[in-house]
N, C-alpha and C positions, 0 to 999 in steps of 0.2 A: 243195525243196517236196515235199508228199508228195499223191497224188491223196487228191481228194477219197471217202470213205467211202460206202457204202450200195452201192444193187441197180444192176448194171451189165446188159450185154444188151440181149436185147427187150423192151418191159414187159408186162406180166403182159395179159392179152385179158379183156377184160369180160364180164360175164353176156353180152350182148345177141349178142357177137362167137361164145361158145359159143355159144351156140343158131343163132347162124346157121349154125355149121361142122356143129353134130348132122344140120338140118336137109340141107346139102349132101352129108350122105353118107347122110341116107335113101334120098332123093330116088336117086340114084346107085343104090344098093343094092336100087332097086327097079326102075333099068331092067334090071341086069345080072340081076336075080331073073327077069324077064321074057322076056328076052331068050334068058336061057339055063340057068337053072332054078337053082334052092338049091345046090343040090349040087356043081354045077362053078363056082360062086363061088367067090374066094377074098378073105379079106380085103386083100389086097395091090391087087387087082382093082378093090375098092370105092373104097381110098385113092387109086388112081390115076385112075378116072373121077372121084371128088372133089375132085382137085389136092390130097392131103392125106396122108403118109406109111402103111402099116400100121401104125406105131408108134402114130398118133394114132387112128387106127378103133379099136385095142383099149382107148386109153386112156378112149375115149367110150364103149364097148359092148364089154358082156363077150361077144358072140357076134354073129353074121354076122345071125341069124333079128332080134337084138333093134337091128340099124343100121335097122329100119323103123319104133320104137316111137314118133320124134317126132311123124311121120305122122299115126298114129294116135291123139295123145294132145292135140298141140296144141288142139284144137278145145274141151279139157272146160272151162278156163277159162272161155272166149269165152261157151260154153253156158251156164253157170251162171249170169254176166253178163248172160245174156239171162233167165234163171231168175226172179235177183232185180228185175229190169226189168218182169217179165211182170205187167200190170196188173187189179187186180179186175175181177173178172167180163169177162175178155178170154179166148174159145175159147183151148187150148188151141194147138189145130190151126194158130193164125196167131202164134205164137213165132216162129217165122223168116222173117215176113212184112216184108219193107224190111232183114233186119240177115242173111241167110244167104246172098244173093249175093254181097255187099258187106263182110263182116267176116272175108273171108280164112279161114274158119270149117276150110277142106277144097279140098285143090288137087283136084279132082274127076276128072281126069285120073289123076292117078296113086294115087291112092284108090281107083278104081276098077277097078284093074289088081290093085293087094293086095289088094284083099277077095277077088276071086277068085280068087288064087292060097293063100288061106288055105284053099280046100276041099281044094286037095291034097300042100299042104305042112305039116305037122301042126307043126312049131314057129312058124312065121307065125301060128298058127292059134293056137295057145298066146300068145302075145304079142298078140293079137289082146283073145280073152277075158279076158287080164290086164287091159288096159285099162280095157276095159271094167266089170271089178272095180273095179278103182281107181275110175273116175267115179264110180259108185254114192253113196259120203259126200261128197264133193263136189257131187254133183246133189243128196241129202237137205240139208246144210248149208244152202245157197243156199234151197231151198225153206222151210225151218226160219224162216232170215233172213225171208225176204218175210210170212210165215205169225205171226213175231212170237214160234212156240215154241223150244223148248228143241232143240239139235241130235240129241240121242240120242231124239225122240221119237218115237213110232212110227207115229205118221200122216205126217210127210215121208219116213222110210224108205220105208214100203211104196209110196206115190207116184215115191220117187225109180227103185225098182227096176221099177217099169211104166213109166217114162219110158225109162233108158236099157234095158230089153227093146225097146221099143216102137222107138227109136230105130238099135238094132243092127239087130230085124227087117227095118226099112225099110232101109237101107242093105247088104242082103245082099239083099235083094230085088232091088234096083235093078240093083248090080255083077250079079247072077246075069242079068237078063232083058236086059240091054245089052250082055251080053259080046260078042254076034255084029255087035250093028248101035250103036257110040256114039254115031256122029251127030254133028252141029257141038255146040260148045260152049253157046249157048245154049239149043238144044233140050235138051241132059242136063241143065241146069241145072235148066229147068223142070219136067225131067220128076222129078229128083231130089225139086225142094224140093215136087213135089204128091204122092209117094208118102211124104215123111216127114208131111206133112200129111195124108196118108189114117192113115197110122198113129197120131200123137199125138190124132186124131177118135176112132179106136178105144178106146187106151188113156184118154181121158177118159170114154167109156162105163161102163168098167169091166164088171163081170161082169155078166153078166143071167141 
């Protein structure tokens, strides 16, 4: 008899199963960021607070700065989702009113530790504003969608890129004035989700 043909080993890890692993070596790579700066990182370091080989930290991220980008990037979906949800003639200001405690949007805790460590580690900080790039046609898209125009049109554009300014703003605000005093968890919650809502108030103003 001859064995049976095909893929032998372990089987292949799902989407879901990546993301969870990206996830676990962000999350890891930003206490070790924290703890003891960029620099005396190593990715060996990262793999091993993450139960996860070096081998596998490089295979997910081409560099140490960019093991934090899920962190930071997870959230642009979820937003968008709240984008195309957001209903006529509904403030601006109340988008994450019932859906931004509760949709996992931002582990707030350690979100709060990278933002501020983006002021003085200039590739965090890099991987940061990418991001942030990145949302920008994802935020227009979504908006496009609700609005019923065309995606490349340039009233969801120029909306998109006051929203996520609007939205960076607030969240660099927050990380900056909280560094010294976080507080329990529901209080930074609160205090998070009413300065992103001072700010999307603003960015609905627009210019005067």
């Amino acid at each position: 008899m001859t064995a049976a043909r095909g893929r032998t080993g372990r089987p292949p890890l799902t989407e879901e199963r990546k993301a969870e692993i990206r996830l676990e070596i962000a999350r890891a790579a930003v206490d070790l960021f924290v703890a003891q700066g960029v620099t005396a990182t190593t990715g060996e370091q990262i793999g091993e607070a993450a139960g996860v080989s070096a081998r596998t930290v490089w295979r997910y991220f081409p560099s140490k700065e960019s093991c934090v980008r899920p962190l930071f990037s997870e959230g642009i979906d979820a937003i968008a989702a709240l984008l195309r949800a957001w209903l006529p003639g509904q403030p601006l200001e109340e988008l994450f009113d019932g859906g931004f405690a509760h949709e996992g949007l931002f582990d707030r805790a350690t979100i709060g530790d990278l933002v501020r460590l983006t002021r003085t580690e200039p590739g965090l900080r890099s991987v940061w504003l990418q991001t942030y790039d990145e949302a920008e046609p994802v935020f227009a898209r979504a908006l496009a969608e609700r609005s019923g125009l065309p995606a490349d049109d340039l009233g969801p554009t120029v909306r998109a890129a006051m929203l996520n300014a609007a939205l960076r703003a607030a969240v660099e605000h927050h990380a900056w004035r909280t560094a010294e005093a976080p507080g329990d968890t529901a209080t930074a919650e609160a205090e998070l989700t009413g300065t992103l809502r001072s700010a999307l108030a603003v960015a609905a103003e627009g210019l005067t």
